[in-house]
C-alpha positions as CSV (number, residue, x, y, z in Angstrom):
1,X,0.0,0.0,0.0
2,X,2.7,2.1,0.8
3,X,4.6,1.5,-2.4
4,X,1.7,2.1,-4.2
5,X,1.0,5.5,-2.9
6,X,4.7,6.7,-3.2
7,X,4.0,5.9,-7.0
8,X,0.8,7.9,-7.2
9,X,2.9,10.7,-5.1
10,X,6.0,10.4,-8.2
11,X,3.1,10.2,-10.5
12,X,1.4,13.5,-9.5
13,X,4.8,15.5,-9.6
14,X,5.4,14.7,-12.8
15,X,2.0,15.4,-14.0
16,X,2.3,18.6,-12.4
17,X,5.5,19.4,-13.3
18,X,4.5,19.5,-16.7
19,X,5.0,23.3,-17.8
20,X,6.8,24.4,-15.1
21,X,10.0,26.8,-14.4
22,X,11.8,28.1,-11.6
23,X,15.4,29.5,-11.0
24,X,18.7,27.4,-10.3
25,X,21.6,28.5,-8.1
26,X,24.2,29.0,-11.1
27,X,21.3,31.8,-12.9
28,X,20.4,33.7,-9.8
29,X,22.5,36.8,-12.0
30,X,20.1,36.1,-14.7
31,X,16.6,35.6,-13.2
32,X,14.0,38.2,-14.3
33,X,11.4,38.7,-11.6
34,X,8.3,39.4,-13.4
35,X,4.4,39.9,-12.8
36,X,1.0,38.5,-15.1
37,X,0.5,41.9,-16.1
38,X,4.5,42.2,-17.3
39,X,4.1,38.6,-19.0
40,X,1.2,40.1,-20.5
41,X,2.5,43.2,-21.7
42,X,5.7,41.3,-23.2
43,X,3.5,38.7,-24.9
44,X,1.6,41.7,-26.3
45,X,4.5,43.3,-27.7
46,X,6.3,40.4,-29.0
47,X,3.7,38.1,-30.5
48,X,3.2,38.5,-34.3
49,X,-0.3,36.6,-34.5
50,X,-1.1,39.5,-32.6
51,X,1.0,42.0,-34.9
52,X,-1.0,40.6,-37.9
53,X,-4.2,41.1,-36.2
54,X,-3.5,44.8,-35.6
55,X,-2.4,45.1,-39.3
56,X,-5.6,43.8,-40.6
57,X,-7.5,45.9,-38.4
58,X,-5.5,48.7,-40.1
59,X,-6.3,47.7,-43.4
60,X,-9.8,47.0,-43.0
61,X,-10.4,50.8,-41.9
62,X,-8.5,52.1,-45.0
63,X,-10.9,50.2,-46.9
64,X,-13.8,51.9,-44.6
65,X,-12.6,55.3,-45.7
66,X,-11.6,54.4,-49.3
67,X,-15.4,53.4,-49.4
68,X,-16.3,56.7,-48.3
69,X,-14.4,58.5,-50.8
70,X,-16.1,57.2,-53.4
71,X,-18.9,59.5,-52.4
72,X,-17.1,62.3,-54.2
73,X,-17.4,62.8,-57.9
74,X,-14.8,61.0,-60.5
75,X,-12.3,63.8,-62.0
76,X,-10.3,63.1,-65.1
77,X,-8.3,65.2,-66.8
78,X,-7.0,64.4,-70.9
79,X,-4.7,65.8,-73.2
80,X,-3.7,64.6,-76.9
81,X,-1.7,65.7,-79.8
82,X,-2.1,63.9,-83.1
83,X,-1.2,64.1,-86.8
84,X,-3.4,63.3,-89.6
85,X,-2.6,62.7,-93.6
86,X,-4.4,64.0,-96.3
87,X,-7.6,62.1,-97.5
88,X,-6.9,60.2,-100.5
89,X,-10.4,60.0,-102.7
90,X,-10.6,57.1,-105.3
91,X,-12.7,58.6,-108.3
92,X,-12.0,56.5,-110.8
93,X,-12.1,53.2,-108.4
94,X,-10.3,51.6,-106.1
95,X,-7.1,51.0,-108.5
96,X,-6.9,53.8,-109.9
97,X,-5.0,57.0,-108.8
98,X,-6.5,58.7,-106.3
99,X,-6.4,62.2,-105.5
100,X,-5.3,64.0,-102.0
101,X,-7.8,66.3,-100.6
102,X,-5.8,68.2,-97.7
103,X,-7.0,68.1,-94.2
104,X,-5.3,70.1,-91.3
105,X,-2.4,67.3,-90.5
106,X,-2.0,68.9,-86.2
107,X,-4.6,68.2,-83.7
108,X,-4.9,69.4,-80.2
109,X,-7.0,68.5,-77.7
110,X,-7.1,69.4,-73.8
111,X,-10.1,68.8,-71.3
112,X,-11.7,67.6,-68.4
113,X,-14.5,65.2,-67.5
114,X,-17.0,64.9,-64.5
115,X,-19.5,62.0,-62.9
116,X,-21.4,62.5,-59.5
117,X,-23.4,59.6,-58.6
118,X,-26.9,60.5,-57.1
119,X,-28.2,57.5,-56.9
120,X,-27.1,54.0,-57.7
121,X,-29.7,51.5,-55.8
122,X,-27.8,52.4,-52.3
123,X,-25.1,50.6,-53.5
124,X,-22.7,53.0,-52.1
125,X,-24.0,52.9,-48.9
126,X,-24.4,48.8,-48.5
127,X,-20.5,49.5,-49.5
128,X,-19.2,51.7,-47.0
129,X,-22.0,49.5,-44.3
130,X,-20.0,46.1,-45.2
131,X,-16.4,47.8,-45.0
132,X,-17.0,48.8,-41.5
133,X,-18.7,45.7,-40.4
134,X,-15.7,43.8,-41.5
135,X,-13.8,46.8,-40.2
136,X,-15.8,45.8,-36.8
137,X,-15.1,41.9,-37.0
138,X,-11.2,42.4,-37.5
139,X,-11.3,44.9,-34.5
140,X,-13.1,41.6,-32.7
141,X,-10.7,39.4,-33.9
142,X,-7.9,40.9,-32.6
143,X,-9.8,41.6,-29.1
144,X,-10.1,38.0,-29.0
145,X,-6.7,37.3,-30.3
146,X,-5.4,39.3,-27.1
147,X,-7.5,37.5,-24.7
148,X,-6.2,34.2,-26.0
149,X,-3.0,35.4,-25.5
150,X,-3.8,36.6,-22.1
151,X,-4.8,33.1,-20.6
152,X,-1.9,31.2,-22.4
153,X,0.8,33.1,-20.4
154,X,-1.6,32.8,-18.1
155,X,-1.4,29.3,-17.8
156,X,2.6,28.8,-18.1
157,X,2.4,31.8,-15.5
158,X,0.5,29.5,-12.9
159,X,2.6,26.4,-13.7
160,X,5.5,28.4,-13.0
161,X,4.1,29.1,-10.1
162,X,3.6,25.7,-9.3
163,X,6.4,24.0,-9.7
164,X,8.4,26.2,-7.8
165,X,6.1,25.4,-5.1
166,X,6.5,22.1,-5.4
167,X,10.1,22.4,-5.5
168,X,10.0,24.0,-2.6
169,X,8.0,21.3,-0.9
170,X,10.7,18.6,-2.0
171,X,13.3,20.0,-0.8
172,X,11.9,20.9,2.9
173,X,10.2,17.0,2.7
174,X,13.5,15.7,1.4
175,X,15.1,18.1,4.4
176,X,12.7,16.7,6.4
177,X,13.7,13.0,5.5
178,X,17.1,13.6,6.4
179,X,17.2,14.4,9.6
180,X,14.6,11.6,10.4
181,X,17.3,9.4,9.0
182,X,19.4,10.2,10.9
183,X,16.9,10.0,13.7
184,X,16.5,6.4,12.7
185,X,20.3,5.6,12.2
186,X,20.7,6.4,15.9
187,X,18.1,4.1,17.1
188,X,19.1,0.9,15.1
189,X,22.8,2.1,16.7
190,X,20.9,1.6,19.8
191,X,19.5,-1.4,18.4
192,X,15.9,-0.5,18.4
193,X,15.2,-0.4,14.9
194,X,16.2,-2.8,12.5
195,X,18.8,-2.6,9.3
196,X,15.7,-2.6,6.8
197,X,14.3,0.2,8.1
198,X,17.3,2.2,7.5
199,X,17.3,1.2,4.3
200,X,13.5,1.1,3.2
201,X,13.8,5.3,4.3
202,X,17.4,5.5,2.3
203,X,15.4,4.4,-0.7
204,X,12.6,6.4,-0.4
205,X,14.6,9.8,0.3
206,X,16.2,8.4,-3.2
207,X,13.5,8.4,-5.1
208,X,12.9,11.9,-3.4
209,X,15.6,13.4,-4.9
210,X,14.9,11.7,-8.6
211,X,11.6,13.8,-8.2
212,X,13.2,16.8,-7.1
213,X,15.5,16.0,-10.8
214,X,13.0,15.9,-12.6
215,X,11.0,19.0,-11.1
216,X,14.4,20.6,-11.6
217,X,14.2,19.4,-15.5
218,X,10.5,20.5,-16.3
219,X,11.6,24.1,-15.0
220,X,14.1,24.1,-17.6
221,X,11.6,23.4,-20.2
222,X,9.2,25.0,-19.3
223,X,10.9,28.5,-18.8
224,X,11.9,28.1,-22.4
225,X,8.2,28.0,-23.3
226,X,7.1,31.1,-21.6
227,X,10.7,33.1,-22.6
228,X,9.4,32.3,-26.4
229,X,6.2,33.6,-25.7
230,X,7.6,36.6,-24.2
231,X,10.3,37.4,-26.1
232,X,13.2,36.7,-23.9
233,X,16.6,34.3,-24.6
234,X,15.7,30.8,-23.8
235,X,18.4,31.1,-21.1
236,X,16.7,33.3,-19.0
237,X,15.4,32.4,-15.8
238,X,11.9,33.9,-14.8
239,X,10.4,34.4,-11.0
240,X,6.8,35.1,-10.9
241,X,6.0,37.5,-7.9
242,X,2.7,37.9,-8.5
243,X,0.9,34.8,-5.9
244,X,-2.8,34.6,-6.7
245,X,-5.4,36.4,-8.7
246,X,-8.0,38.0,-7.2
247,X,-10.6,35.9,-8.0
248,X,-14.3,37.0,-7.5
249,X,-16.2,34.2,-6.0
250,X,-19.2,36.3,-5.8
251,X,-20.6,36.1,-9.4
252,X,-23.6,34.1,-9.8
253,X,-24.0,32.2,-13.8
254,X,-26.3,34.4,-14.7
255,X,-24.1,37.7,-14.0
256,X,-21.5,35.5,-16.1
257,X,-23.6,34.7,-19.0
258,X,-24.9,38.2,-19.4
259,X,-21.4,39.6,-19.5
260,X,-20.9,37.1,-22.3
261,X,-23.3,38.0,-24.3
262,X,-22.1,41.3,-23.9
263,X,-18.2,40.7,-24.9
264,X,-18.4,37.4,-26.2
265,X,-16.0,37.2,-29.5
266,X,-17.7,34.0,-31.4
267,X,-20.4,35.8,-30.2
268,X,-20.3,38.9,-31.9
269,X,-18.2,37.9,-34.4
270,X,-21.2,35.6,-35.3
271,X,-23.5,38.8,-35.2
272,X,-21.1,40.6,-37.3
273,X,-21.3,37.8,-39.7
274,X,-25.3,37.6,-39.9
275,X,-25.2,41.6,-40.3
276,X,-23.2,41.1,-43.5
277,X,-25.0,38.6,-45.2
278,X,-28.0,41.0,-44.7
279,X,-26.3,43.4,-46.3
280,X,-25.4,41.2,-49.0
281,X,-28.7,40.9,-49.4
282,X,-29.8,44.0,-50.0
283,X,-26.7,44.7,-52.6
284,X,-28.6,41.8,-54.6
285,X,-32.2,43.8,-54.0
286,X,-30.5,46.9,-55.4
287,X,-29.7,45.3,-58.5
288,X,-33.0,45.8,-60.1
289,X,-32.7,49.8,-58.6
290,X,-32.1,52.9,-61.6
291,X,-28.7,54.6,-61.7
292,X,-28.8,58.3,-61.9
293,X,-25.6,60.5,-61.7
294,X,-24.8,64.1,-63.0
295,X,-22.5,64.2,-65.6
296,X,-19.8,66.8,-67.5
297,X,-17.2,67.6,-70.1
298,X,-15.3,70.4,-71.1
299,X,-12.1,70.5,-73.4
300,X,-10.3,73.0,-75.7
301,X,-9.4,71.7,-79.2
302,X,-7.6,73.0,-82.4
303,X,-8.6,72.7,-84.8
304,X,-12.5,73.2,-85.3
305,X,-13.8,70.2,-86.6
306,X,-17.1,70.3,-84.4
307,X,-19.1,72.5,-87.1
308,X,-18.8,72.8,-90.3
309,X,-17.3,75.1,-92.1
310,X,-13.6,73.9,-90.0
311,X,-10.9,76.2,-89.3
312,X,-7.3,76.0,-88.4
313,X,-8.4,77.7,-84.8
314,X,-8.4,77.1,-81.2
315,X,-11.9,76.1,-79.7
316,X,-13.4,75.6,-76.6
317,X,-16.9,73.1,-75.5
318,X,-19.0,72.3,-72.4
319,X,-21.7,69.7,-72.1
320,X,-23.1,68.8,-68.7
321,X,-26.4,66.6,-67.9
322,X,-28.0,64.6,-66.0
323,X,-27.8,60.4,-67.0
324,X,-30.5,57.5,-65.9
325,X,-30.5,53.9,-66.8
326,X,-32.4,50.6,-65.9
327,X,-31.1,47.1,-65.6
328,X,-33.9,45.8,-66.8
329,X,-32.3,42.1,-67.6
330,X,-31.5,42.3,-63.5
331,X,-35.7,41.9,-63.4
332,X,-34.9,38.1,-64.2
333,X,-31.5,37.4,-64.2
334,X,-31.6,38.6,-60.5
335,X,-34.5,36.2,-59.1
336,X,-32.4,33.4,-58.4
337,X,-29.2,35.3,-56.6
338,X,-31.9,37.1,-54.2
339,X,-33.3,33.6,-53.8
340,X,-29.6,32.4,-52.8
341,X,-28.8,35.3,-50.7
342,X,-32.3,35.2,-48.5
343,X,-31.2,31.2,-48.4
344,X,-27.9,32.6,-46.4
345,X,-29.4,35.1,-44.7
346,X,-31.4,32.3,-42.6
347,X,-28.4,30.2,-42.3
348,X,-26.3,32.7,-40.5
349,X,-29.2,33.4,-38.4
350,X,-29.5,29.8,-37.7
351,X,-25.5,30.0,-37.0
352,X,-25.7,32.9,-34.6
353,X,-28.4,31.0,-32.6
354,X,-26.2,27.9,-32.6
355,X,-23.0,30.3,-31.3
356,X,-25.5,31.8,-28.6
357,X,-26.2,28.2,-27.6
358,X,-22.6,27.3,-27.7
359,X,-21.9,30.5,-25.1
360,X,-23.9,29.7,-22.8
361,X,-23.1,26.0,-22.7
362,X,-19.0,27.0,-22.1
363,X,-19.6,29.5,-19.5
364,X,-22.1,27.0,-17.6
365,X,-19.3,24.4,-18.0
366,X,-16.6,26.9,-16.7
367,X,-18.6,28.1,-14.6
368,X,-19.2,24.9,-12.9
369,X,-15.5,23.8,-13.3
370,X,-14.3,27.2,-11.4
371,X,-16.7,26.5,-8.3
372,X,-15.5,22.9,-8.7
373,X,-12.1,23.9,-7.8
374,X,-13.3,26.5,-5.1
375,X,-14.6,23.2,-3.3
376,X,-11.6,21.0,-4.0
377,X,-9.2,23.6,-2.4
378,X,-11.9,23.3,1.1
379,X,-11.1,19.8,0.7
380,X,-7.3,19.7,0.2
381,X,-7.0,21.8,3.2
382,X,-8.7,19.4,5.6
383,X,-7.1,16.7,3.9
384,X,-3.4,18.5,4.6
385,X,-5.0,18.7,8.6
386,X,-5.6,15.6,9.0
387,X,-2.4,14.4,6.8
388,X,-0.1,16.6,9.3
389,X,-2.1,15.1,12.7
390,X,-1.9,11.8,11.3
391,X,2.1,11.8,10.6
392,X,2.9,13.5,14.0
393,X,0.4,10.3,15.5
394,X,2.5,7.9,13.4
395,X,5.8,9.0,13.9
396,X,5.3,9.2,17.7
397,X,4.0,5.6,17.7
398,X,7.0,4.4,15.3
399,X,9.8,5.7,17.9
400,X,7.7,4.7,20.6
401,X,7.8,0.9,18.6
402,X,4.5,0.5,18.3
403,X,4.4,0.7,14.5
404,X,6.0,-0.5,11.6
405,X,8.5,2.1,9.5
406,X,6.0,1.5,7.0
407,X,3.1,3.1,8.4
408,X,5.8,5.5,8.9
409,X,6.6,6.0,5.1
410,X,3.0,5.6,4.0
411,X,2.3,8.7,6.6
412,X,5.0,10.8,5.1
413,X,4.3,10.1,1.4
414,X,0.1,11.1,2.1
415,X,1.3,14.2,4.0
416,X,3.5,15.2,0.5
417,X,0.7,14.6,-1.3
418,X,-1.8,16.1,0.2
419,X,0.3,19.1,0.4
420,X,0.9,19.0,-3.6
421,X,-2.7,18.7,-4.2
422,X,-3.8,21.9,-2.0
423,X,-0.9,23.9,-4.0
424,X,-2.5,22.0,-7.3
425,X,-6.2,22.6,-6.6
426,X,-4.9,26.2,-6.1
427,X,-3.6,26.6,-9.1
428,X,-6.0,25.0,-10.7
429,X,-9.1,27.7,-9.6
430,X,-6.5,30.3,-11.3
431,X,-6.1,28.5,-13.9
432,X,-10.6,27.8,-14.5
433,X,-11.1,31.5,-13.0
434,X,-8.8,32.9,-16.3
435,X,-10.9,30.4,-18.3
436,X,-13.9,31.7,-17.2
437,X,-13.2,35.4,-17.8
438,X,-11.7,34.8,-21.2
439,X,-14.9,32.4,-22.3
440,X,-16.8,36.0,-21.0
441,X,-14.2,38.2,-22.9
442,X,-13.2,40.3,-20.0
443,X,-9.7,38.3,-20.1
């Protein structure tokens, strides 16, 4: 029983240890004591998902006001210079030689030209409507982005945290070990105890330090991890100082849920997406719509060839008006599109009822997982009580030769344990509280 337990015990640091850093006596020089919010602001900095994100937001609200722009009217400006040859007239046929009727050979031509859209089926406006919705969704995108980011660094963050805890507990148990050792080596010099006993704790404070080794290894790892997140040379050593969140154990599911559906990103990115189908829509409605739009032109030109008789002289023309049209193919080539695009509508609406669903079912589960670890810390601290009463009864008994150095080692192995699991279950309501809030989106 005892054996078995000192496995589970070996198991359970090794599962623990499993992103985990902490700070060895040769890079004490090079340790960088740092806080969540630091690790946050590094990650923010350095990561280039992140970077891309805030790029695309960029470029999506240059496309928002390139939209706009289009409200003004379309300018061009033209210039030419040509040469003509004389007009060769065939009055006897084809073959035969013709004559050359002279024409001015140099033409000039300089002007301007001018379109104001009035009215074009509110296509404009859909336009410059889906450019900032998308505008809107990469703005959520990168919000959410930034929240992910937040809870992974979280996460290495709290298992840093932990295995420096447990490396602490290690090495006071393996301190601890030690001097009962050496406890025990002076009674079986008295002859009290036997040889095994000696050697059953030798082995176990062994396998101690093989933990503490691999503890020792995971931090190693593990601080790589969170430096690459950060930014920081894979050699650098990192000491959180920051102990536990402030966790508010007050909020009921429902205060939760509303807050998600406030700042939810699937959320509102799937509202987003539902608003632009709708517009899409109504681009495909304004198909069948008239186009109206005010129109101009003015140039100078030499020479006159707009009336006859011409002359060799500079001239100068302005036409402006008003131009309407009518799609009227759209009347039945457009049934079926509006047909397709009504079709999406109702399947994004479908989709954003699906992601509201899908909301509420992660922060219940959350939810439920964060109050679940609340409990198992109430638990782990009676079970750490009782552990520590029941190893000061056993060791009494064991000196006093009433029990077997078993009973001994089985009490020291559940009081390890019970202590790693209080640390974990700690940890662990971090670790679901940032879970929580980042399913919410106020990560």
């Amino acid at each position: 029983m005892r054996k078995t337990r000192l496995v589970i015990l070996l198991h359970l640091i090794s599962n623990f240890s499993l992103a985990n850093t902490g700070v060895s006596a040769t890079a004490q020089a090079d340790t960088l004591r740092i806080s969540l919010k630091e690790v946050w602001q590094k990650a923010e900095e350095y990561n280039r998902l992140l970077e891309i994100k805030r790029k695309t937001v960029d470029v999506n609200q240059e496309e928002v006001r390139n939209s706009q722009l289009e409200r003004l009217p379309e300018v061009g400006v033209m210039g030419s210079a040509e040469k003509a040859t004389n007009i060769p007239i065939y009055e006897n046929g084809l073959f035969s030689k013709p004559t050359q009727h002279e024409v001015i050979h140099t033409l000039y031509r300089v002007g301007a030209d001018l379109y104001l859209n009035i009215y074009n089926g509110n296509k404009l406006n859909l336009k410059i409507e889906q450019e900032k919705t998308l505008h809107q969704i990469s703005e959520i995108e990168r919000d959410q982005t930034l929240s992910d980011i937040h809870y992974k660094t979280a996460v290495l963050y709290l298992d840093l945290q932990k295995s420096i805890i447990f490396k602490n507990l290690i090495e006071k148990d393996i301190a601890d070990q030690e001097k009962q050792l050496k406890e025990i080596k002076a009674f079986h010099k008295n002859g009290t105890t036997l040889k095994s006993d000696v050697l059953r704790v030798e082995l176990d404070l062994s396998k101690r330090k093989m933990a503490l080794v691999t503890v020792n290894n995971d931090i190693l790892i593990a601080t790589q991890k969170l430096n690459i997140m950060i930014g920081e040379p894979d050699e650098r050593m990192l000491l959180p100082t920051d102990i536990l969140a402030e966790q508010d154990k007050n909020t009921s599911y429902e205060q939760y849920l509303t807050e998600a559906l406030q700042h939810s990103f699937p959320y509102h990115i799937s509202e987003r997406q539902t608003d632009l189908t709708r517009i899409h829509l109504q681009q495909i409605k304004a198909n069948v719509r008239p186009k109206l739009g005010v129109y101009g032109d003015f140039y100078y030109a030499n020479p006159q060839i707009f009336l006859y008789p011409y002359n060799p002289f500079w001239y100068s023309l302005g036409i402006a008006g008003v131009k309407a049209s009518f799609p009227l193919s759209e009347l039945y080539l457009n049934v079926h599109k509006r047909r397709a695009a009504q079709l999406e509508l109702e399947k994004e609406e479908e989709a954003h009822r699906d992601a509201r669903d899908k909301v509420r079912q992660q922060v219940k589960e959350a939810y439920l997982r964060y109050r679940e670890s609340l409990v198992r810390i109430q638990v782990a601290e009676v079970n750490v009580q009782q552990a520590e009463e029941n190893a000061r009864i056993i060791k009494n008994t064991y000196f006093n030769q009433t029990s077997l150095i078993t009973d001994l080692l089985d009490a020291d192995v559940q009081l390890l344990q019970t202590h790693f699991e209080l640390e974990a279950a700690r940890i662990m309501a971090n670790d679901k509280y940032y879970l929580l809030q980042n399913i919410v989106g106020t990560l």
